[in-house]
C-alpha positions in Angstrom: 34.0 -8.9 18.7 32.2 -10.0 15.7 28.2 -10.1 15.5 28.3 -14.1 15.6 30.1 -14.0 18.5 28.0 -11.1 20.2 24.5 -13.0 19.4 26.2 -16.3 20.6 27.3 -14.7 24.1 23.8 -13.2 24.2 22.1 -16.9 23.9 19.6 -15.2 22.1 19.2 -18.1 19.7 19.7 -18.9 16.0 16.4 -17.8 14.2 17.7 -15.6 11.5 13.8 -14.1 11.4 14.8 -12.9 15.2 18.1 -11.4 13.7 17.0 -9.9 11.3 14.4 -8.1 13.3 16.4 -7.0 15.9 19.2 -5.5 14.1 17.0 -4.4 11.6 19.5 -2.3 9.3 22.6 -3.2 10.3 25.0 -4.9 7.9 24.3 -9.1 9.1 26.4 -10.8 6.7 27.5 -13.7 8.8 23.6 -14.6 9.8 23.2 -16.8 7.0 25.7 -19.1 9.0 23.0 -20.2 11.5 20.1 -22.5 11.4 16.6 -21.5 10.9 15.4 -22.9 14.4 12.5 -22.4 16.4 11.2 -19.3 17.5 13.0 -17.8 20.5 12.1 -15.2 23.2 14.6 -12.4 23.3 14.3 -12.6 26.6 17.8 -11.6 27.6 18.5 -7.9 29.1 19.8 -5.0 27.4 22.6 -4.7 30.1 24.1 -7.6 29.3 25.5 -5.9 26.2 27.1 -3.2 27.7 30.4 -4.8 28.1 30.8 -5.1 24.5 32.9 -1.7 24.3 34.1 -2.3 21.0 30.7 -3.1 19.5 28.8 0.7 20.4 26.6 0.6 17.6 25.6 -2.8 17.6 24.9 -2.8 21.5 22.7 0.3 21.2 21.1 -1.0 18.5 20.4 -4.2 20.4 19.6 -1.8 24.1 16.8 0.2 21.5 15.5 -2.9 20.3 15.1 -4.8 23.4 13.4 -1.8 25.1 10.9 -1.5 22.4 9.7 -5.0 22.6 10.8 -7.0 19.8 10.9 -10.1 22.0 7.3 -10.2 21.4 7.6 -10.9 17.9 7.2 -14.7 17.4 6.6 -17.3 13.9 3.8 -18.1 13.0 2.7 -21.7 13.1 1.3 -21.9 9.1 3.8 -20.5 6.7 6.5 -19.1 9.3 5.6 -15.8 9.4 6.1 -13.4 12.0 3.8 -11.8 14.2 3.7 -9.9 17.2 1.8 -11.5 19.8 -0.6 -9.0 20.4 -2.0 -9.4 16.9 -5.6 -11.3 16.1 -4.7 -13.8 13.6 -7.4 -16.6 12.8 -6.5 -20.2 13.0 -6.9 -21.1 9.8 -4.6 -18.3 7.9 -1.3 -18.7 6.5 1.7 -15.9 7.0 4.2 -17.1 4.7 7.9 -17.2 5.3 9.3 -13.6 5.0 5.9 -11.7 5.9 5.7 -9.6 9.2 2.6 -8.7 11.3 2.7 -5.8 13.4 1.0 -5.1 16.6 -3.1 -5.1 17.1 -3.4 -6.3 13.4 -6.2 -8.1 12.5 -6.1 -11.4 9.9 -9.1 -12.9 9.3 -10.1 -16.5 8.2 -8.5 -18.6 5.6 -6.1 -14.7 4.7 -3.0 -15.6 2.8 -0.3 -13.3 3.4 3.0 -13.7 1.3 6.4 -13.3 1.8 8.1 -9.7 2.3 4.7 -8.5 2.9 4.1 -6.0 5.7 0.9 -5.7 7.8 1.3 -2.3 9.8 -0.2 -1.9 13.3 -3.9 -2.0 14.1 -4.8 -2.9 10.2 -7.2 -5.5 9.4 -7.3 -8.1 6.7 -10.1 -9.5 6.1 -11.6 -13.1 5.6 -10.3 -15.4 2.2 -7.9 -11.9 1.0 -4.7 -12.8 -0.4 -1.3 -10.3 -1.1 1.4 -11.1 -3.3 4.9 -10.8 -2.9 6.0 -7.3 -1.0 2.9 -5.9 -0.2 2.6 -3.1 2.4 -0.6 -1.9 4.3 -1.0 0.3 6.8 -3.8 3.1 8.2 -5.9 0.4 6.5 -9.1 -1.8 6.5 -9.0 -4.8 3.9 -12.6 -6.4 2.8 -13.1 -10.0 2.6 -12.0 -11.9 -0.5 -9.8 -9.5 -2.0 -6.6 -10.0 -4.0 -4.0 -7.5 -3.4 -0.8 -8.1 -6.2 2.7 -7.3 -5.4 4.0 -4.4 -4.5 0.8 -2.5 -3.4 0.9 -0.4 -0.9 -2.0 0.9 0.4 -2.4 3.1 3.3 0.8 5.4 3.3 0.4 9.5 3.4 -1.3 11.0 0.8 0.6 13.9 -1.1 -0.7 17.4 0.9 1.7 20.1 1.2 1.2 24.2 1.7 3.3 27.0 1.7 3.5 29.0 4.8 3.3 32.8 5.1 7.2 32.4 5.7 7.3 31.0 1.8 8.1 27.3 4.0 6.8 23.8 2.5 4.7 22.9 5.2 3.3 19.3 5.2 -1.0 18.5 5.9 -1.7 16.1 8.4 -2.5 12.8 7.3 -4.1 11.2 9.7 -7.2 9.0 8.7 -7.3 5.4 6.7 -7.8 3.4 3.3 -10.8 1.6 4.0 -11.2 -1.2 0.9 -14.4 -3.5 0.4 -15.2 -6.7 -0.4 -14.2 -8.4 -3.4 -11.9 -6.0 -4.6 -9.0 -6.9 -6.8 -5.9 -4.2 -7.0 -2.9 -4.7 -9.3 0.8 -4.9 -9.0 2.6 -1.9 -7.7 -0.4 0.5 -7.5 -0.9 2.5 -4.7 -4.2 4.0 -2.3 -3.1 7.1 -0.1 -5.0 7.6 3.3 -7.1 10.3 3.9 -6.5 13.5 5.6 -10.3 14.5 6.4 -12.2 11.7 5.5 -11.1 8.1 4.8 -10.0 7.1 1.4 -12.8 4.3 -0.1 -12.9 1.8 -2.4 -16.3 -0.2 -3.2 -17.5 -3.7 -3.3 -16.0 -5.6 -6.1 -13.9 -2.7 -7.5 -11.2 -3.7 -9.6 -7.8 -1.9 -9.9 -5.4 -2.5 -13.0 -1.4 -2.2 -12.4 0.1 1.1 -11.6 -2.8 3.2 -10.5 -2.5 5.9 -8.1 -5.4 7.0 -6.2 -4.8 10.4 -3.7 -6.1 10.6 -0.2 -10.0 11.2 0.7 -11.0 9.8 -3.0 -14.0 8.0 -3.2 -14.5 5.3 -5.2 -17.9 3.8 -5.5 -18.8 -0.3 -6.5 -18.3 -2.4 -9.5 -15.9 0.3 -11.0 -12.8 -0.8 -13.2 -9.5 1.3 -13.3 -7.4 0.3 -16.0 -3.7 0.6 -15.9 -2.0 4.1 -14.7 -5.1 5.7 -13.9 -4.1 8.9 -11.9 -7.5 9.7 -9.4 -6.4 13.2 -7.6 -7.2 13.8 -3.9 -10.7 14.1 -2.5 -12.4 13.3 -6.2 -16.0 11.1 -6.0 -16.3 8.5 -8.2 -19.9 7.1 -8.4 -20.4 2.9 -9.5 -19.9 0.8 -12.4 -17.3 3.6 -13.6 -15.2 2.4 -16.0 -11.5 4.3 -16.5 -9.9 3.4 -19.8 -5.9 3.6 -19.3 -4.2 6.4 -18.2 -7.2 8.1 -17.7 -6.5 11.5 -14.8 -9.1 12.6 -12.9 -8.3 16.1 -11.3 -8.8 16.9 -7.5 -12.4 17.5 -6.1 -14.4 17.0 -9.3 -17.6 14.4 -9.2 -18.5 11.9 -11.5 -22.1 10.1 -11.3 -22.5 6.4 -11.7 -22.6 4.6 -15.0 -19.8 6.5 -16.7 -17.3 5.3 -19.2 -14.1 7.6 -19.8 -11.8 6.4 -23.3 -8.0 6.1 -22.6 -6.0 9.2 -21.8 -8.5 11.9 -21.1 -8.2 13.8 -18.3 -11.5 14.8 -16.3 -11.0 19.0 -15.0 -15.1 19.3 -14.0 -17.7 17.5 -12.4 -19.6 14.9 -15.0 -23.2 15.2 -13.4 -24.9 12.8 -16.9 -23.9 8.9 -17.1 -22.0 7.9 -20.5 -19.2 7.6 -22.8 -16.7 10.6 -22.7 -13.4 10.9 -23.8 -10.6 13.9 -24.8 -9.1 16.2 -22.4 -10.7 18.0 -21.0 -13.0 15.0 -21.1 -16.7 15.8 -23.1 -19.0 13.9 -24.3 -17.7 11.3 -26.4 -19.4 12.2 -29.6 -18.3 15.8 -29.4 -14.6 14.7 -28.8 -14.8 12.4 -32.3 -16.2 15.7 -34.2 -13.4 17.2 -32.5 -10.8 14.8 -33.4 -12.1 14.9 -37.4 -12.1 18.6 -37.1 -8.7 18.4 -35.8 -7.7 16.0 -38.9 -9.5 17.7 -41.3 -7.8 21.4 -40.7 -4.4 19.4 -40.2 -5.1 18.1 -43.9 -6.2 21.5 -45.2 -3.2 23.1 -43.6 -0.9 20.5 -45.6 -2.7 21.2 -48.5 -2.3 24.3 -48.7 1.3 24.4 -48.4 2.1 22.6 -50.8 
């Protein structure tokens, strides 16, 4: 029996959003034949499937799905979103087409969410914060008026693994969240780990380039600016108004005070306790890394010399 057939038999309805969410990754080629209608509660029992012999994979698919509540899953009435019924989503927010809202989220006023994102369980958005396109957040707490580009993903495990006395890869717990502020602005495709003993933070009016990967329990303080492929390692402090030039790496567990500038590409491997301008790797003092860089030219230019 094919899948039309099976859904047809089920009267589950015609909403390909329902489809798709039931049968998650199953091939469903022939869904595009039906209507977008209403929503409809997938109301129907799992044991009215059992019949369909021929069908195994798809009926215990459909028997896991129904057990695990996805007829809780409805659209949502601005933008056609879907949302599980237990979330808190304000009246006035849109859920585009395409975006999914898990169980326990919160949205807050006047939020835009855009299709293919994903809002995981228990997160909050908050008030006037808009995603782009394929957005995921999870273990998360959004500010209010943010902008959040596609394709970041914010709240997934940050990268903790030991070796055990056996000479195994053992993986840390990562169990806390990404808490962002107000006001903050995060580029496309960069990523914010959770923590695993304290909560990853990001200030009040922060603002993230493209491409930048910050590690679990980093702190970032206010009014900072990341430019594009900054690398911050886990558990680092970052003071405020910190400026990273691009590409800039901050190792794991250093400190850096308030009011410091870093130049593109330097990588910081100790604490900077003084505000200013640095820049080299390892990142000094930006005056001292210019001497060093004439140093460097001149000695390059004596060497030349010299050969010839």
């Amino acid at each position: 029996m094919t899948l039309r057939k099976l859904l047809l038999s089920a009267n589950i309805g015609k909403s390909e959003q329902t489809f798709r969410l039931i049968f998650s990754n199953l091939p469903i080629a022939e869904v595009s034949h039906f209507s977008s209608g209403s929503p409809t509660s997938i109301s129907t029992s799992y044991r009215n499937f059992s019949h369909f012999a021929d069908d195994s994979v798809i009926s215990k698919r459909l028997e896991d799905n129904c057990r695990n509540g996805y007829q809780e899953f409805m659209h949502w009435k601005n933008g056609g979103g879907t949302f599980h019924r237990s979330a808190s989503i304000a009246e006035t927010a849109v859920i585009e087409y395409g975006a999914i809202i898990h169980p326990e989220a919160v949205i807050g006023e006047n939020a835009h969410i855009a299709s293919g994102t994903i809002i995981g369980p228990a997160v909050t958005v908050g008030r006037s914060t808009k995603t782009g396109y394929n957005v995921v957040l999870s273990n998360c707490v959004i500010g209010d008026s943010c902008v959040i580009h596609n394709g970041v993903c914010i709240g997934q495990d940050g990268f903790g693994f030991f070796l055990d006395e056996h000479g195994e890869m053992v993986k840390k717990p990562q169990m806390l969240k990404a808490m962002v502020g107000n006001h903050v602005e995060i580029g496309a495709n960069s990523c914010i780990d959770r923590g695993s003993w304290r909560d990853t933070a990001i200030g009040d009016h922060t603002k993230i380039d493209n491409l930048v990967q910050i590690g679990h329990n980093v702190i970032i303080g206010k009014y900072c600016m990341l430019c594009g492929q900054v690398g911050i390692a886990g558990s680092a402090m970052i003071g405020d108004y910190v400026t990273f030039g691009g590409r800039v790496a901050v190792r794991d567990h250093v400190s850096i005070v308030s009011k410091v500038r870093l130049a593109a590409n330097s990588c910081v491997t100790k604490n900077i306790s003084e505000e200013g301008d640095y820049g080299g790797f390892p990142a000094v003092p930006i005056k001292e890394w210019r001497r060093q860089v004439a140093r460097q030219r001149q000695l390059g230019s004596s060497h030349h010399q010299n050969k010839n």
